[in-house]
N, C-alpha and C positions, 0 to 999 in steps of 0.2 A: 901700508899707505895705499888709498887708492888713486887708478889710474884715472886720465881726465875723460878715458871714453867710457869708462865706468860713471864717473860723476855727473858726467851728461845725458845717459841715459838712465838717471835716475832723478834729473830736472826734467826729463822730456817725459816718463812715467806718468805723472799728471795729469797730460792731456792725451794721452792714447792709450784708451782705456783697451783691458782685450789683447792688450800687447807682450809679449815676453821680451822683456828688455835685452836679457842674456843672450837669448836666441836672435835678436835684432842686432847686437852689438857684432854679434861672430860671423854674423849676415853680412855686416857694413865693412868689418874687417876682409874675410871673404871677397867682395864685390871690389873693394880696391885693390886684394893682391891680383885679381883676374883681369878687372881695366890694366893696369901696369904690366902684366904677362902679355895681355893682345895688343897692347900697343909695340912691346917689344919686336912679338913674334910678326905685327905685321911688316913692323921694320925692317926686320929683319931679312924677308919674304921679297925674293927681286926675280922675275921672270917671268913668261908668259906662262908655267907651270905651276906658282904660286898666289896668283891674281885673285883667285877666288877665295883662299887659305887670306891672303891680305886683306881683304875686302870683306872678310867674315870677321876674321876680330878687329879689325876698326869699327866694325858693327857693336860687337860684344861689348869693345871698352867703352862705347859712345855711351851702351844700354845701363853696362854698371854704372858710369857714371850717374846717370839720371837715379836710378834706383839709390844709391847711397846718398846724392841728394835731398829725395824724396823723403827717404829715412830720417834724413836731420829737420823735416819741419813739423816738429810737433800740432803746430797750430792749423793749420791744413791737411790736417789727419782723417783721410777717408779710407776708410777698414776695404770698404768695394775695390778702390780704384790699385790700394796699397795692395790687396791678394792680387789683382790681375797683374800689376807690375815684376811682382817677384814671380809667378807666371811664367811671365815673359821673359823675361830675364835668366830663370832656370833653363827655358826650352833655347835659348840664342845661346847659352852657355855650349849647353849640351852639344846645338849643331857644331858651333865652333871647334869643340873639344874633337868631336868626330872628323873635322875637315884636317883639323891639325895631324890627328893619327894616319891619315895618308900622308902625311910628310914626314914619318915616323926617323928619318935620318938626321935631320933635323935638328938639334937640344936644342932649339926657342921652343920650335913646334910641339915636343916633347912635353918641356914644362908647360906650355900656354893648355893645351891639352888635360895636365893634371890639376893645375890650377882652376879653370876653367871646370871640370868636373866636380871641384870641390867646393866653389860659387854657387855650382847649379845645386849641389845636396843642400849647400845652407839655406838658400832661397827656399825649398821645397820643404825642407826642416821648418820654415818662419812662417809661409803658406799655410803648411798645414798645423799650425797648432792656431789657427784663426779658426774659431769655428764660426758658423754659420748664426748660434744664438748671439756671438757681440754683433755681426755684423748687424744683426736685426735691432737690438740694442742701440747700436751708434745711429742707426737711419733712426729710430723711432724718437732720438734725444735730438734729431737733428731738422728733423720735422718733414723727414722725406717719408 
């Protein structure tokens, strides 16, 4: 049987040409277990030693958020803006996951960290299998 985030990215297939659905699907999964980890871990996070640690992944979950949104609108599918987003989103991972491992006693900090690492591979995994001839592809059908 299939699932309904399977079903959906293969109704949203259609319009984002250039895309790996597979690899978007475990991206968007990915991007929600790491917003759900940094919003945990910044919860979690209470002092004047942990302010920066909080304040990173409030950043982080803000950033998944946006990106797994972005994901879900086929119809405003720009190849350009969609590589720079998952970009971004890997590199704010990434820092997070490193602020977190200074709080390494932590178990929010811990998972937010692993999770948050494993966001940033999937984003950089979706990234990179865009290459550069869709993007020229998607501009040229788009009249840019």
């Amino acid at each position: 049987m299939m699932n309904m985030g399977t079903k959906t990215m293969d109704m949203m297939s259609m319009n984002m040409p250039g895309m790996d659905m597979k690899m978007m699907q475990d991206c968007m999964e990915a991007c929600s277990a790491a917003e759900q980890a940094s919003i945990m871990c910044a919860d979690a996070a209470s002092g004047d030693q942990m302010a920066k640690m909080a304040s990173m992944c409030a950043n982080t979950a803000d950033l998944c958020n946006s990106m797994m949104r972005m994901m879900m609108r086929p119809m405003g599918f720009e190849m350009a803006a969609m590589k720079a987003m998952l970009d971004a989103t890997a590199i704010m991972c990434r820092a997070c996951a490193e602020e977190c491992m200074t709080h390494g006693d932590s178990d929010d900090a811990k998972m937010c960290a692993q999770v948050c690492q494993n966001c940033a591979s999937a984003c950089e995994a979706l990234s990179g299998s865009m290459t550069s001839g869709s993007m020229k592809s998607e501009a040229t059908s788009s009249g840019a």
